[in-house]
N, C-alpha and C positions, 0 to 999 in steps of 0.2 A: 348407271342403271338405265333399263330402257321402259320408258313409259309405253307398254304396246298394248294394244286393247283386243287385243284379238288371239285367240289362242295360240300355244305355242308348247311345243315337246315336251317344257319344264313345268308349264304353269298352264291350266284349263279356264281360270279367270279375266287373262287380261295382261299378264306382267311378271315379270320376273319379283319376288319380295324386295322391295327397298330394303329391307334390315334383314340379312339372313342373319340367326347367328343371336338373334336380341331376346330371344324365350328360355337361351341358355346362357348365362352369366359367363361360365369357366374360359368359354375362349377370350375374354376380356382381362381375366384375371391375369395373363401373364404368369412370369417367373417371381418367386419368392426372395425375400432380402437372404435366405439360407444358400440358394442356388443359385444365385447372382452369386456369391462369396465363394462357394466350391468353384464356377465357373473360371473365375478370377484368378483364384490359387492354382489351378490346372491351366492358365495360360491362352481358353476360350475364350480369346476377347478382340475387337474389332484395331485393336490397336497396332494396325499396319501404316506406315508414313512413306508417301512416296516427298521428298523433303523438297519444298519451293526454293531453297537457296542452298549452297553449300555449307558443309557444316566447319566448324573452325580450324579443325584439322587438315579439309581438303584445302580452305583456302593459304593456310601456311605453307601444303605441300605445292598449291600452284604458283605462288609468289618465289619458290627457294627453286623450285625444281627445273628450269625452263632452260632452253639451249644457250641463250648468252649469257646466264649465271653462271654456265657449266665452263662455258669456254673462258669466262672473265677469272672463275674460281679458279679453273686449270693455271691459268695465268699466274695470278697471285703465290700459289703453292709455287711456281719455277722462280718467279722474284721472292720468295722469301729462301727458296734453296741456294740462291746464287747470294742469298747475305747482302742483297740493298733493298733492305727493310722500309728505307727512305719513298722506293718506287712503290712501295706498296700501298702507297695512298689511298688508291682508287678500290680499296680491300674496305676501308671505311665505309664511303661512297656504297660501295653495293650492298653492305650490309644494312646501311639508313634507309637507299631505296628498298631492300625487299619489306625491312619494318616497318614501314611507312607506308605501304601497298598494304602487308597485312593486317595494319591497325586499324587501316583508314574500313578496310570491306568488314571487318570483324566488327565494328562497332554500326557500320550502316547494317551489315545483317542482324544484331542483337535489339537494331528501333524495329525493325520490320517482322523479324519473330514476334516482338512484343505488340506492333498492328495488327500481327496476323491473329492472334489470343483474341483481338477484337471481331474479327473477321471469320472466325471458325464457326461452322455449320453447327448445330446442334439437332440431335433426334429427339421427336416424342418413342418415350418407351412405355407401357401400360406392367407396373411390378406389383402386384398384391393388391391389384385392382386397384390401383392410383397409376393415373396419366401424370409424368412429368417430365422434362430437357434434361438430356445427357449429352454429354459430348458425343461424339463421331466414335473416337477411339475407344467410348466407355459400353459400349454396345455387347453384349455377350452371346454366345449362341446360344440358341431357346427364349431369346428375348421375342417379346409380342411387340411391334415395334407399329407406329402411325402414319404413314408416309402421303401429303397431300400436296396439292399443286404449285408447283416450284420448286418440292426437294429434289435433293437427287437420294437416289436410291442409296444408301449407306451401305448394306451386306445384302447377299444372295437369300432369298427367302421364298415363299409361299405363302400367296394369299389366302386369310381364313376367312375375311370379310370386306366389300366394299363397298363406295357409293358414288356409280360412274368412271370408274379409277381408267385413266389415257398416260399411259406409258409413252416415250419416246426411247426407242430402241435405237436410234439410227447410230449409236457410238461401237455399237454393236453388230448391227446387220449392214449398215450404211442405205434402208428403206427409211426416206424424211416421214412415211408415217406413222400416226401413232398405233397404238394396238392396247386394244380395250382388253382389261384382266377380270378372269371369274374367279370365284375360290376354288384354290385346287392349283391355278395358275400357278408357273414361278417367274419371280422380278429377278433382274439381276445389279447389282453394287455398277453404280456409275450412271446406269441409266437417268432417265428423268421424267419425273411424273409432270404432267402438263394438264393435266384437268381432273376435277373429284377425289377423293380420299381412301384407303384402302388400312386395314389390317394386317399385317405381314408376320409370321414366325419366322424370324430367325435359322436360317441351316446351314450358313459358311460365314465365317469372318475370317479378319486380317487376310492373312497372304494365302488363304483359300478361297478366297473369293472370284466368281467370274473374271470381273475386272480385272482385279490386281494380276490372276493369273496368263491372260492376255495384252495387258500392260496398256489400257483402254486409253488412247488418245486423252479423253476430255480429262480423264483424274490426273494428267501429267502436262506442261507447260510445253507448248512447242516453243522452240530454238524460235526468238527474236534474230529479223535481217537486220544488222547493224552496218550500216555504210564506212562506221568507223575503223570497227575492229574488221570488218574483210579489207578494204584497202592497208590498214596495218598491218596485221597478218600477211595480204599478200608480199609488200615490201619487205615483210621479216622473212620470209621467206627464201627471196632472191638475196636476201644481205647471208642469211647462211649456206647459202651454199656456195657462194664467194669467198664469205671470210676463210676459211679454212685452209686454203690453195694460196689464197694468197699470204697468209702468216708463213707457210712453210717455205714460200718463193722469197720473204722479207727473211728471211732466217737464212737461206740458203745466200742470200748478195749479203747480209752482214758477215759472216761467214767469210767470205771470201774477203771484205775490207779487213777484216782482221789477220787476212795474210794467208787464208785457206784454210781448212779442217784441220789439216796436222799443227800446222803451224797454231792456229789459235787454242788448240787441245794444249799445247807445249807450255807455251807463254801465256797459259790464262785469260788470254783474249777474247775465249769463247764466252765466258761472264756476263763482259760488255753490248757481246752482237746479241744473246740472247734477252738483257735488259732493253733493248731498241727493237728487236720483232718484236716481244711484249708490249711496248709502245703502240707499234701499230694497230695489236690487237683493240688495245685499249681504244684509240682513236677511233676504229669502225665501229665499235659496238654502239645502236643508238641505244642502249642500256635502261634509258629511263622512258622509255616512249612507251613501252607496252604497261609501265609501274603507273603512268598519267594517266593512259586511259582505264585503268581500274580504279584510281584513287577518284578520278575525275565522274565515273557512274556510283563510285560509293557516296562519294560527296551528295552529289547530286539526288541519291536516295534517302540521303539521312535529309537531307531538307528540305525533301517532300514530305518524310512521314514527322517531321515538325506541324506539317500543314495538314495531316493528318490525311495523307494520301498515300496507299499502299503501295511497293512496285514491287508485284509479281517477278518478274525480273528485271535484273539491273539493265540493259541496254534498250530497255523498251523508254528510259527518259531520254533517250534518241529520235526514236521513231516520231515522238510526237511535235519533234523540232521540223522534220521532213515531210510532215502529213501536208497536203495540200487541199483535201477535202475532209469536214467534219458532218458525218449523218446523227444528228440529234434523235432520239428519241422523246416527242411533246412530252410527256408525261415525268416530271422525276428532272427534267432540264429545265425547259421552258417555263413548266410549272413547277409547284410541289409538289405533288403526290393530293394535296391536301383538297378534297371537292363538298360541294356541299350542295343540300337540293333546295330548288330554287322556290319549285313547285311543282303539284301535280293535278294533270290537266286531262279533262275527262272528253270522251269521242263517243260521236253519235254513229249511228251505221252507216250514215252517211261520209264519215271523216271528221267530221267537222265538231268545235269545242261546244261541249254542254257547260262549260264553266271549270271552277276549280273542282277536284275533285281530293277528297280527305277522310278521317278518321270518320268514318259515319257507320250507323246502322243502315245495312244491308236492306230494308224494306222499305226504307224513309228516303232512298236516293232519284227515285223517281224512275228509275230505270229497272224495274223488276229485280231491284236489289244487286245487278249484273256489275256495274261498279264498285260494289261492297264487296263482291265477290272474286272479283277482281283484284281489289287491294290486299284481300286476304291472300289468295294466293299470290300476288307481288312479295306481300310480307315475307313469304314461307322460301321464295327464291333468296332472298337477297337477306335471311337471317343464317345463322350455324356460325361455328368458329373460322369454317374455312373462307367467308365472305373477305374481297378484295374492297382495297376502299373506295369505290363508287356501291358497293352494293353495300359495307357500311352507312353512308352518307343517306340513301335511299332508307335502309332500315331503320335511322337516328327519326327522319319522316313521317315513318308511319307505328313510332311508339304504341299509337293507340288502338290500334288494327289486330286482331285474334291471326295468329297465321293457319290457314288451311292446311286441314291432313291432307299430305300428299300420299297418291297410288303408286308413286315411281316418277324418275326423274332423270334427264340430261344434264347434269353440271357444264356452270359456262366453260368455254373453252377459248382461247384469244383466236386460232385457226378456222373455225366456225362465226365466233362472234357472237355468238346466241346460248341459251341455256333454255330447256322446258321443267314442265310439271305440268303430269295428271293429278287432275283432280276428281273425286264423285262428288257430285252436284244435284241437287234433286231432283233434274231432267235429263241426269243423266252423265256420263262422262268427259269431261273439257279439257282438254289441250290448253294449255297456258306457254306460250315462248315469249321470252325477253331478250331483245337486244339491240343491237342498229337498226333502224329503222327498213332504211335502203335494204339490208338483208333477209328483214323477216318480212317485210311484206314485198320483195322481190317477186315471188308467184305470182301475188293476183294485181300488182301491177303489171306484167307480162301478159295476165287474161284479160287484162283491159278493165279493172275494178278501178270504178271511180271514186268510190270510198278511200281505195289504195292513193289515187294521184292527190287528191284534196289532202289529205296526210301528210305526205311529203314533202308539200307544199308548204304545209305549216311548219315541218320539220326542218327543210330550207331556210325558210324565216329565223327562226329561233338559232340555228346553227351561225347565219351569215353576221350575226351578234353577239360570237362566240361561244355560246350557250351549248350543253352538251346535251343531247338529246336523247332515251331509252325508248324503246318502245314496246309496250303489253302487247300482245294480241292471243285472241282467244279462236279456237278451233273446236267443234264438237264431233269433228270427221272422222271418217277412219284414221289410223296412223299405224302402218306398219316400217316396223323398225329394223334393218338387218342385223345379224348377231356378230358380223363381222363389220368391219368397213366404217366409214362416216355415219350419223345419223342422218337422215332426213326430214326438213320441216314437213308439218303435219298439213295436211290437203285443208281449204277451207279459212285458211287465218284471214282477219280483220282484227285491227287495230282497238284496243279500248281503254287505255290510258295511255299517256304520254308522261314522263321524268323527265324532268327540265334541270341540270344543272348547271354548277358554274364552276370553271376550275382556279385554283390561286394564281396567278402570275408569281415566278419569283422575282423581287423586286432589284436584283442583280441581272437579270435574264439579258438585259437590253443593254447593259454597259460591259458584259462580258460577250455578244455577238460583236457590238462595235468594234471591241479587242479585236474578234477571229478578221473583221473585214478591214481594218487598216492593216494584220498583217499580212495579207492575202489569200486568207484558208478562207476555200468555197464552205457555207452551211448548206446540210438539207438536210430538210424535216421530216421525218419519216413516221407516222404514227397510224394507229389502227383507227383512228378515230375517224370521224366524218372530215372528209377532206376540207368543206366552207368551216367549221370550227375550227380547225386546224387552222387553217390562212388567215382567219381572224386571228388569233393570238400571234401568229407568225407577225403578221405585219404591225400590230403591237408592241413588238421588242423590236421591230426594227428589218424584218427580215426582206432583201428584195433577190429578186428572181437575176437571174444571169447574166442580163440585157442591161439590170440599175431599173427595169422597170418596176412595179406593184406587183407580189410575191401573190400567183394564184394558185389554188388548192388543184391538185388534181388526184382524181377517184385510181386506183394503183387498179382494179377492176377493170379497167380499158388500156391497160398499159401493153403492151407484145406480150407475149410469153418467152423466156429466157433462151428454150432452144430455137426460137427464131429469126434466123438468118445468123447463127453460133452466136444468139445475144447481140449482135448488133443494133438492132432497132431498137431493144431496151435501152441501151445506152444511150444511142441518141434520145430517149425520152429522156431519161435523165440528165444528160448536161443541157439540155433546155427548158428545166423543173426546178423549184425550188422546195416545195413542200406537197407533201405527197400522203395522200389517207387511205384509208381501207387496205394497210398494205398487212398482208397477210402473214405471219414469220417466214415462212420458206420464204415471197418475195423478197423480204430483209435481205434473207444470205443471196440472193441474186442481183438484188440491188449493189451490193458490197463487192461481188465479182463484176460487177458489169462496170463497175467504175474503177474496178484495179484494170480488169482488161483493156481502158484508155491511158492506163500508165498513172493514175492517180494512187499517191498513197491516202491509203481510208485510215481513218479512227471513226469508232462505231461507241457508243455510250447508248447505255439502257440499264432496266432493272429490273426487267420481267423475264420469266421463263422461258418468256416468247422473242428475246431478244437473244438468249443464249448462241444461237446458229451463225445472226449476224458477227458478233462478239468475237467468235473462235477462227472469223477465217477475215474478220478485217488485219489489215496492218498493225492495227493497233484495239485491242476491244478497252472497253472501259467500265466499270458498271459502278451504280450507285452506291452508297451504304447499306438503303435498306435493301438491296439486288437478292434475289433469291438464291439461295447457293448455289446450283447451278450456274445461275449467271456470272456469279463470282470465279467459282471454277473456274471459267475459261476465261476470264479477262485480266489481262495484263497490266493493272493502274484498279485500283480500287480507291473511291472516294469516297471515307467513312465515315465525313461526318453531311455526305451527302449534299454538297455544296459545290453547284455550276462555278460559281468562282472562282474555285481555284486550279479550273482548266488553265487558265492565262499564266498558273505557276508553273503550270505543269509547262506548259509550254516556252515556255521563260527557261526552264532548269534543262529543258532538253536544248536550243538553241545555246545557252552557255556551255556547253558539254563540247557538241560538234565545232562551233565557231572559236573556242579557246584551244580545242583539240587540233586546230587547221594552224592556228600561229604557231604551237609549240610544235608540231611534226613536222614545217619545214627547219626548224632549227637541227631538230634529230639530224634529221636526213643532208642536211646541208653538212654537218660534221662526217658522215658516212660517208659522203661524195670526195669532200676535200681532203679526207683521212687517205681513203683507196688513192684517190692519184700519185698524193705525196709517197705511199707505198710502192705503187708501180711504177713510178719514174727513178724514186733510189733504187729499187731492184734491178729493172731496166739498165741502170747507168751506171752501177756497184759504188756508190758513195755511200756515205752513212747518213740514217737515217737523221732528225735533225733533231727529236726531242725526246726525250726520258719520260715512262711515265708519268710520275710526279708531274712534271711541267702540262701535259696534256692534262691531267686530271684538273689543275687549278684551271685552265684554258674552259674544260667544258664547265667546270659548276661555273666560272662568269659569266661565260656569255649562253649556257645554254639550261644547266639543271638548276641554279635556284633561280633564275629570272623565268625558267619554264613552268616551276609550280606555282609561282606566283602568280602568273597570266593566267595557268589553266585554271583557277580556283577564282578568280575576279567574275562580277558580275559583268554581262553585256548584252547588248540589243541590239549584234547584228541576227537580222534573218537568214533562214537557211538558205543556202544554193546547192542545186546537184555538184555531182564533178568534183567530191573532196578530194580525191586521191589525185587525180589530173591538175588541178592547181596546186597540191603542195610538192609534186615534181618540178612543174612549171617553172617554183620558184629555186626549190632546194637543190635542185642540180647544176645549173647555172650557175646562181650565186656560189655553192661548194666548186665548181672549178674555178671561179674566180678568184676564191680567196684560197687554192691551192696552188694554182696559178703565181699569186701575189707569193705566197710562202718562197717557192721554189728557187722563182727569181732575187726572194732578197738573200736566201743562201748560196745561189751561184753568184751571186753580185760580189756579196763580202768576203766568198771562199776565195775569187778571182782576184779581187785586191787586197789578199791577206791577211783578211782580219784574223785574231784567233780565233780560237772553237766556242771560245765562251761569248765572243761579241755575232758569231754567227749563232748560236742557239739563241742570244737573247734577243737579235733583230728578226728571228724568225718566229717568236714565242708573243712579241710584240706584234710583228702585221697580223698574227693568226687572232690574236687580241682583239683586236683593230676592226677586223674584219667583221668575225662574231657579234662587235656590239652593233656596228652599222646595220648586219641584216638582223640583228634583236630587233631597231629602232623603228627598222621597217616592218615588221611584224606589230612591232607594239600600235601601230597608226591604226585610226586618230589618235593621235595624240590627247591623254587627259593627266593633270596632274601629277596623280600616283605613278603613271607609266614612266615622264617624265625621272621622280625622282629614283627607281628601279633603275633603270641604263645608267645615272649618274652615279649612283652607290655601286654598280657592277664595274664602272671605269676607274672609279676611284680605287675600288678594292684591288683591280689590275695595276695599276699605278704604285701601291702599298708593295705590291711583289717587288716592285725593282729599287725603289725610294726608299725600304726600310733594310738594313743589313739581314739583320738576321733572317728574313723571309728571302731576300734575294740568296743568301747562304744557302739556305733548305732545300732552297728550287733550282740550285745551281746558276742560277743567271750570274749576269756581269753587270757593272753599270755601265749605258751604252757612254761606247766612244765618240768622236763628234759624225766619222763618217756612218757608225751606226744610225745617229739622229739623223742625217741625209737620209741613206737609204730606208729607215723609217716611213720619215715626211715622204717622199718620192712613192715609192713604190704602197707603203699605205693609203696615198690620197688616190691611187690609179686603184686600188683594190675596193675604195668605198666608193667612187665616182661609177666602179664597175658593178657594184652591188645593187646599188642605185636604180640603176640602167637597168638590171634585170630587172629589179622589182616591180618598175613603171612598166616593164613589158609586161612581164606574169600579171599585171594588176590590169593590163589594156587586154590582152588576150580572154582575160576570163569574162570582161565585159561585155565580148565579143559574143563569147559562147552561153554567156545565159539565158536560156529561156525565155 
């Protein structure tokens, strides 16, 4: 509403009505419990889902459905056509990974459904003239519905009454400002109200809705960048469109070892060569790589929402591993939420303290009653349902204070900073605004009012002691208001109370910063507050500026403006700032591009309406428990039960995620490497390939698929480094021609000195063995215990295959001969001596290129 004192098209008095709409009950009344139920049974109802996570069906069809299932499947169905049931091992194998992918996401999406139940928005709806919470979905059309600052708009309607109501359209139009609504107006589903309250009829739901029918950005999640899954994907990428040419090239030279196409047609030969292509296939597929990194963000979600942290989407507990800058919002971080007032303190015309000022009668204050009157109108701001909690805290104060009928009124707004009220007064009509000091008596310190500088003064004081400062000031000047646009402060203001409060410290604030600063993530304080408050509690918990020097507050009101110099100079303010006040929301979302655009990954936490902007375009948004839906909306990690501390989990589960992800993909990719050579060098050379199925499949579950799910699911503390994908080539390529390498040579070795077929399969089945656990042992480094007894139960269980009849029967092997043990020893110590050798490189190289 706009407090104007001067006439206007609508109103000859002074002002638009503050309560349009209050002499006639019915538009209050709402829909009846009869028409809510017709509404219901006709299918009018709000209950459209665009759905946060896959539903279990999709996730079964993505775990079964994928190109190396198809090709591993194809496979399977031609070894089971050729009658060696025995090769079809690896038909197991795939079928435990796909179940095991889709148990592992089915069960972290069923915690995270049941967080989100915690996490859903809820409308006031007004039925049979009772206000009461309905869910989102339970909304019906013809519903009279309440929508005040922080929701988002739930269905498409029209306002029948409001008080001050500031819409944020920009999901919409993409204009960051707001737009003030009159009745008559229509809202639209997505949007977001950011100041004052409104009445709304109901006239579109579910999938007629504006939004939903434009598919509105904020009501749907953007696609998290995961480092993981694009470096993996890429590589899967190049391995399919390889494998395929090459099976048919491995198929085409066994083929001809078996004497040629006629011939192997003849004498059944062709059985054999087609059980050995098969092999190959099997060999290159890294099969379980793409199964890890889904089991591996399920994991990782089902034990955040133990900790009672939502994840929006699964590969955002990545990003928080790779964030390197954290923008706090004070309020809801730092602190709790929780403020309380300290005192209120009365101003002469001059600035200056008459003392405390409190519950008094208006004629007994010494002041012509102007402090009484004063409080009263304080009262009348910071009372109503829709009061945020510093204007509770304020209200809790002045219990005993009558609040002032108000003429019309500004609701605060966080963009402004300030909130008014007219009042009549027995001399006449008075402008009452409350809010930052700095902002509201901005003017007549500009005019040179020395009452203004003496203020601020005191205002300074109290703030550099962390004390949170309000300030009254009263106006009895004109005030004209535009019907479009921003308001503007009333001509004439001076100050005449001051609200002194004090906010909670959370008493975790200061050992969960120390966390972010041993592991190297930059903090910055971002808040609308008075910037000396702000640095007072910042340096409090601990927080220093960039340099390691004393963390100082600076005013975001003297900072560049974003388009200049394309955001460069903002930038530069910021990487030489630590805690930053008066920043305005849009600043937020520019603060967050200004520090992607030096290549920082942001994470952004907040809880207010006014953080929503920041939120949706960091790296990573986060919002608090109590976050207003909107806020929630767009942030990817929800903390629900409102607790800074368990950033350090969050940050914990994403670093085990990438850092476990990095061991087990060069094992993949190392089998992929050394599978393809041994592939094109038999092709190339028309010998026979060297292992059956079976034999490769026991080969990868030891040295790669159960010692790989056990690394990825292990807890760890290394920190992130860019460059996943370039270091797990570094290693896995390398090491895979070396232990192809090693293969090749031990079957030309033994084929050369005659050994049989069965003492050459088994000294080739043996070094590939051999190999595998080496570059295991070097992944597994550090070395800790557990790791330790893994590689020793994978060598053993290798061991078992040759030592126990019956298993070496199954798998075909031999028991080796003595010159198989030669060329074992020989050519295995050159193969792990070689693994070795890479690994010290890839592990010197990456040392090289870190940051």
């Amino acid at each position: 509403m706009s407090p104007d004192p001067t006439p206007s098209p609508t109103q000859a008095d002074g002002g638009p009505d503050p309560h349009p709409g209050q002499d006639d009950p019915a538009p209050r009344r709402g829909l009846s419990a009869a028409q809510v139920a017709d509404a219901v049974r006709a299918g009018r109802t709000n209950a459209y889902q665009e759905p946060t996570s896959r539903s279990a069906r999709e996730i079964l069809r993505a775990n079964v459905f994928t190109v190396f299932n198809a090709i591993l499947g194809a496979a399977l169905v031609v070894i089971l056509a050729v009658g060696s049931w025995r090769d079809a091992l690896f038909g197991f194998v795939l079928l435990i990974n796909t179940a095991t992918g889709t148990v592992a996401e089915i069960r972290a999406k069923r915690a995270l459904d049941s967080l989100s139940v915690l996490a859903a928005p809820l409308t006031q709806v007004i039925r049979d003239g009772t206000e009461t919470s309905v869910g989102v979905a339970e909304v019906v059309l013809g519903d009279l519905i309440r929508v005040s600052s922080g929701d988002q708009v739930p269905a498409d309607g029209v306002v029948v009454e409001q008080q001050g109501v500031e819409i944020d359209e920009s999901i919409l139009t993409g204009e960051s400002a707001t737009v003030r609504k009159e009745p008559g107006d229509r809202v639209m589903s997505g949007t977001t109200v950011t100041a004052g309250t409104a009445l709304v009829t109901v006239d579109a739901v579910g999938a007629d809705a504006y939004a939903h029918r434009l598919a509105a950005e904020a009501r749907r999640y953007s696609v998290v960048t995961s480092e993981l899954q694009a470096g993996t994907n890429r590589v899967l990428t190049w391995i399919s469109w390889v494998i395929v040419p090459m099976t048919l090239l491995l198929l085409w030279s066994q083929m001809r070892v078996a004497g040629g196409w006629s011939a192997a047609w003849a004498n059944g030969g062709w059985r054999h060569a087609v059980v050995l292509a098969v092999a190959g296939v099997v060999g290159m597929v890294p099969q379980g790589l793409v199964l890890l990194t889904s089991v591996n963000f399920a994991a990782a979600s089902l034990s955040l929402a133990r900790q009672h942290v939502l994840v929006q989407e699964l590969p955002a507990v990545e990003v928080l591993a790779r964030v390197d800058t954290l923008c706090l919002d004070k309020t809801g971080t730092l602190t709790s939420g929780g403020v309380e007032l300290q005192q209120i303190l009365g101003l002469d015309d001059h600035g200056h303290l008459v003392g405390p000022a409190g519950p008094q009668d208006p004629s007994a204050d010494g002041q012509d009653g102007s402090h009484g009157r004063a409080l009263a109108a304080l009262a009348a701001m910071v009372g109503g349902e829709e009061a945020n909690a510093t204007a509770r805290a304020v209200a809790a104060g002045l219990s005993g204070v009558t609040p002032a009928q108000g003429a019309g009124q500004v609701p605060f707004s966080s963009a402004r900073k300030w909130s008014a009220l007219a009042v009549e007064e027995p001399s006449g009509r008075a402008h009452y605004v409350l809010g930052a000091p700095e902002i509201v008596l901005a003017p007549a310190l500009a005019a040179g009012d020395d009452a203004a500088r003496a203020t601020l003064e005191k205002v300074s004081d109290l703030a550099g002691a962390g004390q949170r400062v309000l300030c009254l000031a009263r106006s009895t000047g004109l005030w004209y208001l535009p019907r479009e646009g921003e308001p503007s402060l009333p001509e004439g203001l001076h100050a005449v109370v001051l609200a002194v409060l004090a906010e909670e410290v959370r008493p975790d604030a200061a050992r969960t910063l120390g966390y972010f600063a041993e592991q190297g993530v930059t903090v910055k304080i971002i808040s609308g507050d008075n910037p000396t408050t702000v640095a007072a509690i910042a340096r409090g918990v601990g927080v220093r500026a960039p340099d390691g020097g004393q963390a100082e507050g600076v005013d975001a009101r003297v900072l560049p403006d974003a388009q200049e110099e394309e955001g460069r100079a903002l930038a530069d303010a910021l990487e030489t700032g630590a805690v930053f006040g008066r920043v305005t929301p849009e600043q937020k979302r520019d603060f967050v591009r200004a520090l992607r655009s030096r290549g920082h990954v942001v994470a952004m936490t907040g809880d207010g309406v006014n953080d929503a902007l920041a939120l949706k375009d960091a790296d990573l948004g986060i919002a608090m428990g109590n976050a207003a839906p909107a806020t929630k909306a767009v942030a990817r990690l929800v903390l629900l039960d409102g607790r800074f501390a368990s950033l350090p989990g969050v940050v914990a589960e994403g670093r085990r995620v990438i850092a476990n992800m990095e061991r087990v993909a060069s094992l993949f990719l190392a089998k992929t490497t050394y599978a393809a050579l041994i592939a094109v060098v038999v092709a190339l050379a028309g010998i026979s390939y060297p292992y059956l199925p079976r034999q490769l499949t026991i080969v990868s579950s030891l040295t790669i698929g159960i010692p790989a799910t056990v690394i990825a699911l292990a807890p760890t503390h290394q920190r992130y480094r860019p460059g996943f994908l370039g270091r797990v080539l570094r290693l896995a390529v390398p090491a895979g021609l070396v232990i192809g390498a090693g293969v090749l040579v031990t079957r030309t070795w033994l084929s050369l000195a005659g050994a049989a077929s069965g003492q050459v399969t088994t000294g080739a089945t043996l070094v590939l063995v051999l190999g595998g656990l080496w570059l295991l042992s070097c992944t597994a480094r550090p070395w800790v215990w557990w790791r330790v007894v893994l590689v020793v139960l994978m060598a053993a269980a290798a061991l078992m295959t040759v030592f126990l009849e019956g298993l070496r029967s199954f798998f075909d092997l031999a028991w080796p001969a003595p010159l198989t043990w030669v060329v074992l020893g020989t050519v295995g110590a050159g193969v792990c001596l070689g693994v070795e050798l890479v690994a010290w490189w890839a592990s010197r190289a990456a040392r090289r290129t870190r940051p």
